[in-house]
C-alpha positions in Angstrom: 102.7 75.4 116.3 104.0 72.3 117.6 107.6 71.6 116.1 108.9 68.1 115.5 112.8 66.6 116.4 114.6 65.2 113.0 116.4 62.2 113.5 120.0 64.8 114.3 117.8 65.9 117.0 117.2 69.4 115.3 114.0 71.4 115.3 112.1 71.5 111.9 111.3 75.3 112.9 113.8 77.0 110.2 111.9 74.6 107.6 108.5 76.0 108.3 110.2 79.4 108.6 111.6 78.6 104.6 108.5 77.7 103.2 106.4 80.6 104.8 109.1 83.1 104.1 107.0 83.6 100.5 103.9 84.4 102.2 105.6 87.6 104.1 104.7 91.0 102.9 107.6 92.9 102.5 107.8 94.9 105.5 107.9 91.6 107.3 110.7 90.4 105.0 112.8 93.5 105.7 111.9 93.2 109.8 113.4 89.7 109.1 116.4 90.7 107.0 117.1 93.3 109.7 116.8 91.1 112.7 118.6 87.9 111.0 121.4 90.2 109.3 121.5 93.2 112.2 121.4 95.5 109.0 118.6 96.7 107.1 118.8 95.0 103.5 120.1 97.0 100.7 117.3 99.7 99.6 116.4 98.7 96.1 116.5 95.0 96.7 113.7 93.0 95.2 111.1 90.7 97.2 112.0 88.1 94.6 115.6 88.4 96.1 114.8 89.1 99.1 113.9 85.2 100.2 115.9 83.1 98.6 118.4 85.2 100.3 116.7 85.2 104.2 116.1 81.1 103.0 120.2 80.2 102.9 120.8 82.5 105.7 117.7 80.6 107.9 119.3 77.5 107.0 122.9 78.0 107.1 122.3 79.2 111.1 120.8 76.0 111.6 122.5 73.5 109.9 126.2 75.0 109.2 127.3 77.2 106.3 129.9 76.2 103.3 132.8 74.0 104.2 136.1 74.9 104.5 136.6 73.2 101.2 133.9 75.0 99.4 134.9 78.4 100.9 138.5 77.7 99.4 137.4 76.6 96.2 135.0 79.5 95.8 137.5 82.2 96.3 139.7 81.0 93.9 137.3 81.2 91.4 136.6 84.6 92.5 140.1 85.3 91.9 140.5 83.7 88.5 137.0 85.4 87.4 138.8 88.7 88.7 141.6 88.2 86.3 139.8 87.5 83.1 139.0 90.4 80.6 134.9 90.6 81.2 132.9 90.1 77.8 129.7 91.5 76.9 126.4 89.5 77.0 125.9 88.1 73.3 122.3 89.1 72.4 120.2 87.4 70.1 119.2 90.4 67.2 115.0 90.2 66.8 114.3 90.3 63.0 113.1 93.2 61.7 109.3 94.3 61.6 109.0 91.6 64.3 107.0 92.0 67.4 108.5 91.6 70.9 105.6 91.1 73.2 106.1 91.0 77.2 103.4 90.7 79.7 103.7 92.5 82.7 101.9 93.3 85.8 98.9 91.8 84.2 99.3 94.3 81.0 100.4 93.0 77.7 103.7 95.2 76.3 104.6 95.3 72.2 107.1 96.2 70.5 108.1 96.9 67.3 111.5 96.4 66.1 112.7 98.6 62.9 115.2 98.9 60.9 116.5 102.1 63.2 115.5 100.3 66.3 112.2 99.4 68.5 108.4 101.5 68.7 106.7 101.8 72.3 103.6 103.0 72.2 104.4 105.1 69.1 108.0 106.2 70.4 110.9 105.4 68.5 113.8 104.4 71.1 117.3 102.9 69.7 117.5 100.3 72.7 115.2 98.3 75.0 116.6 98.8 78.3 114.3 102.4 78.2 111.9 100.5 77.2 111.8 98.2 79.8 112.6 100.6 82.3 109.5 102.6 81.1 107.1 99.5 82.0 108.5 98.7 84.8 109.8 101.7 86.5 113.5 100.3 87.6 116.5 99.7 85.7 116.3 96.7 83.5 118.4 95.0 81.4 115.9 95.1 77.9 117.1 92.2 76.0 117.1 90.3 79.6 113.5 91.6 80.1 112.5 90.9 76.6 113.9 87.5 76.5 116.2 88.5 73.8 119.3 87.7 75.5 121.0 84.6 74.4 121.4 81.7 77.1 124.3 80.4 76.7 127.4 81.3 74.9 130.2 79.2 73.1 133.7 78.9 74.5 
């Protein structure tokens, strides 16, 4: 692979190394994490996360991180966000004797919500975290995975 000089005299290298990052399997992701990061990548941490995260680190080495500026700015939002009583997600209520419906891993998922709660597969379940962390195997928010969490909120 021949790589080409940009017009700052820098190699486009890291760009073909962002775009392919997608195409890794995931033991080639976590070699990467480990060799970029000199630490393996958190255990549980998702492929999905995984590259976006190895992408900004790629390109940061190359062409230069967060200004001084930013960095400032950012960590006084961190504080400020530290200060500030934390509120619960607001969650958009399905009616009842609706059907949620979630495909995943090529399988289509109902449920049923009730008057008591939700039905998988004939179990009755109060909330739909279990649920969704019955279909996918990991922990899950339910309303997040059953797109019943609302967007946005109203200050």
């Amino acid at each position: 692979m021949h790589a080409e000089i940009d017009e700052a005299g820098r190699s486009n290298e890291t760009q073909i190394r962002v775009a392919t990052l997608a195409l890794l399997s995931r033991s080639g992701l976590l070699k990467l994490w480990t060799e970029t990061f000199h630490d393996p990548p958190p255990p549980k941490l998702r492929k999905e996360l995984i590259v976006p995260i190895l992408a900004y680190r790629l390109q940061e080495v190359e062409f230069g991180g967060l200004s001084n500026t930013a960095r400032k700015r950012l960590q006084v939002l961190i504080t400020e966000n530290r200060m500030k009583p934390s509120r619960p997600a607001e969650l958009t209520i399905p009616e009842r004797r609706s059907k949620l419906i979630r495909s995943w891993r090529g399988e289509v998922h109902e449920v049923i919500v009730t008057e008591e709660g939700f039905i998988y597969k004939g179990e009755a379940y109060q909330k739909l975290s279990p649920i969704a962390k019955r279909i996918t195997g990991t922990q899950w928010s339910g309303p997040a995975f059953f797109g019943t969490k609302a967007k946005g909120r109203s200050a």
